[in-house]
BAFI-274219 format. One record per residue (C-alpha): residue number from 1; residue in one letter; x, y, z. Coordinates in Angstrom, 3 decimals, padded with zeros to 6 digits. Example, Ala and Ser with C-alpha at 12.3 -4.5 7.8 and 13.67 -1.06 7.14 Angstrom:
BEGIN
<1 'a' <012.300 -004.500 007.800>>;
<2 's' <013.670 -001.060 007.140>>;
***
This chain:
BEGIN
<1 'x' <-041.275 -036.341 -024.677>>;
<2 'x' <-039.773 -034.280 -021.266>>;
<3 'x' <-042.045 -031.306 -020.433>>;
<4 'x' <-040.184 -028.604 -019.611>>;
<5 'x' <-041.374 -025.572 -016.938>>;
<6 'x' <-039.584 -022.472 -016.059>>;
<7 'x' <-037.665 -023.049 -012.382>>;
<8 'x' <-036.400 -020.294 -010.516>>;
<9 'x' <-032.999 -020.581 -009.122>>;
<10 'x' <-030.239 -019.072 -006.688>>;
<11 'x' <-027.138 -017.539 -008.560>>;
<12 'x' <-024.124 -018.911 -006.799>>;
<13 'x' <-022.244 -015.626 -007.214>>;
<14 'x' <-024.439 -013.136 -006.462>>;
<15 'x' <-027.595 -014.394 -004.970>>;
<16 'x' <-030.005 -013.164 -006.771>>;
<17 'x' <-032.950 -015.463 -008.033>>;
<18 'x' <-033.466 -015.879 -011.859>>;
<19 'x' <-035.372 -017.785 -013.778>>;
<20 'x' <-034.400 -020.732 -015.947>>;
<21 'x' <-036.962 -020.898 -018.513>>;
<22 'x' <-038.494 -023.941 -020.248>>;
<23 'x' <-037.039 -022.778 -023.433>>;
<24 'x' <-033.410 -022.745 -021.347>>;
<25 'x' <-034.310 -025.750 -020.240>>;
<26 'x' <-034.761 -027.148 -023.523>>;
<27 'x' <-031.986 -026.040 -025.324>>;
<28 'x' <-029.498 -027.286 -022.449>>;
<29 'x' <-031.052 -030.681 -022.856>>;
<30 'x' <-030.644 -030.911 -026.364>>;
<31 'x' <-027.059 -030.142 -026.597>>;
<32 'x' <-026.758 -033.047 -023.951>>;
<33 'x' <-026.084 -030.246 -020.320>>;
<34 'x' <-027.344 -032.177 -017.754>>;
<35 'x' <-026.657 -029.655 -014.975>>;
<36 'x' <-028.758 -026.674 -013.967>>;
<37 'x' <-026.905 -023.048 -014.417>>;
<38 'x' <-025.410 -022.201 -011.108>>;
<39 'x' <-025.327 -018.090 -012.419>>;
<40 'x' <-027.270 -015.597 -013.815>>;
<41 'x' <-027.238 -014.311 -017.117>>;
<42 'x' <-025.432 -011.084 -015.636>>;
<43 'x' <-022.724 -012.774 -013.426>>;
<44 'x' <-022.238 -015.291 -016.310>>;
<45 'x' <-021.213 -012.423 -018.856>>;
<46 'x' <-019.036 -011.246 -016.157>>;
<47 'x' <-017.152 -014.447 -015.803>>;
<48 'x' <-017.045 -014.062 -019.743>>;
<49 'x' <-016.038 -011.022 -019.910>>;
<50 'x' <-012.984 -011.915 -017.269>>;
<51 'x' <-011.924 -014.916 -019.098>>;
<52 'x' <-011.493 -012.769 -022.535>>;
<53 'x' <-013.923 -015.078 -023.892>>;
<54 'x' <-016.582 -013.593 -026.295>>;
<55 'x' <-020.742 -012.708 -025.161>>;
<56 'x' <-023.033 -015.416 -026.010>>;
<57 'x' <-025.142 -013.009 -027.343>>;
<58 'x' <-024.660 -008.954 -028.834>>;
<59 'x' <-022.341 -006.323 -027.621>>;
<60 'x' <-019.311 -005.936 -029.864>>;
<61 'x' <-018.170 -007.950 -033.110>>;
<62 'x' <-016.758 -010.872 -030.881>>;
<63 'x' <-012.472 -009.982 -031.217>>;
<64 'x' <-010.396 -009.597 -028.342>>;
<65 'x' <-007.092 -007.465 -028.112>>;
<66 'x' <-003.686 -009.802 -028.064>>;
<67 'x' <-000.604 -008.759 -026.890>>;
<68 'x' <001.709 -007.977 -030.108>>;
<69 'x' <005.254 -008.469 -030.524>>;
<70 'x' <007.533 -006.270 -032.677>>;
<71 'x' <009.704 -008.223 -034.709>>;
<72 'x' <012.194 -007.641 -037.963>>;
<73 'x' <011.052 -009.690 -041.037>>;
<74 'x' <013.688 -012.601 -041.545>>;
<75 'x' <013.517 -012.183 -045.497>>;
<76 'x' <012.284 -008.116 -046.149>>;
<77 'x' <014.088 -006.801 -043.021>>;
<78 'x' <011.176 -004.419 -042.410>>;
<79 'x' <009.458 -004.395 -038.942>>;
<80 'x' <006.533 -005.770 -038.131>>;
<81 'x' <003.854 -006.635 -035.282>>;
<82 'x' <003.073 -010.575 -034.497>>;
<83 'x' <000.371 -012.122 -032.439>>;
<84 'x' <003.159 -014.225 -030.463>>;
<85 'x' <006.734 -014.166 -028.732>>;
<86 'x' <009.278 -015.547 -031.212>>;
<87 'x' <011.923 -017.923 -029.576>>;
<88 'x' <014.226 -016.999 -032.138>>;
<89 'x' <014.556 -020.923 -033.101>>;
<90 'x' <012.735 -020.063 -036.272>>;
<91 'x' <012.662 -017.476 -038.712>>;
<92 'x' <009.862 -014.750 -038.418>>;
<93 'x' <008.439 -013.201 -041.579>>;
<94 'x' <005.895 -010.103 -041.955>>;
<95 'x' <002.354 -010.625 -043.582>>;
<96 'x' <003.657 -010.471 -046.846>>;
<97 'x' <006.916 -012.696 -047.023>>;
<98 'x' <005.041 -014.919 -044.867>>;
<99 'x' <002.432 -015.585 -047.756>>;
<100 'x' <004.734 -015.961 -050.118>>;
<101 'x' <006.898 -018.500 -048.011>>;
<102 'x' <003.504 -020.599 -047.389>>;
<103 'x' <002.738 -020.455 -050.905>>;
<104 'x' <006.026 -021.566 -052.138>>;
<105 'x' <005.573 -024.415 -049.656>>;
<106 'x' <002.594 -025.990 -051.842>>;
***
C-alpha cells in the first residue's frame, strides 16, 4: 500500500504554488496518471474553459453553444437549424422528418 502526502508544487502557467493533496494524489494513481499536475486548479479551468471543454466540477449544466446552420428540410420544405454544415451530397431533414426517416429505416 503507497502512502500518499500532500506536495506543494509550481504551476507552469502562472507560478503560483498549490498544493497537490494526498487525496489528489490518490485518485490520479488509481485511474493509472502517473504524472504530477503541471497547473493549478484555476489555470486548469482556464485551459478548460478555452478548449470549450466542460468544468470538472460546478458552474453551469455542462452544454456548450455550436455554431448552427440554417437549412430547408429535404422532405417538409420548412426551415430549420442543424448542428453541422451540409455538403449538399445528402439530403437534410428537420427534427421531425428526420425521426420519421430513422424510424422507417428499422
Amino acid at each position: 500500500m503507497v502512502e500518499f502526502a500532500d506536495k506543494t508544487l509550481t504551476c507552469s502557467d502562472c507560478g503560483t504554488s498549490f498544493v497537490f493533496t494526498a487525496g489528489e494524489q490518490q485518485f490520479f494513481a488509481s485511474r493509472g496518471f502517473s504524472n504530477e499536475p503541471k497547473r493549478c486548479q484555476n489555470c486548469r479551468s482556464s485551459r478548460r474553459a478555452q478548449r470549450g471543454a466542460p468544468a470538472a466540477s460546478g458552474g453551469g449544466d455542462g452544454s456548450r453553444s455550436r455554431e448552427m446552420f440554417k437549412v430547408t428540410c429535404a422532405e417538409c420544405g420548412n426551415e430549420t437549424m442543424v448542428p453541422f454544415q451540409p455538403r449538399g451530397v445528402r439530403p437534410v431533414y428537420c427534427q421531425d422528418c428526420f425521426s420519421k426517416q430513422r424510424s422507417r429505416s428499422f
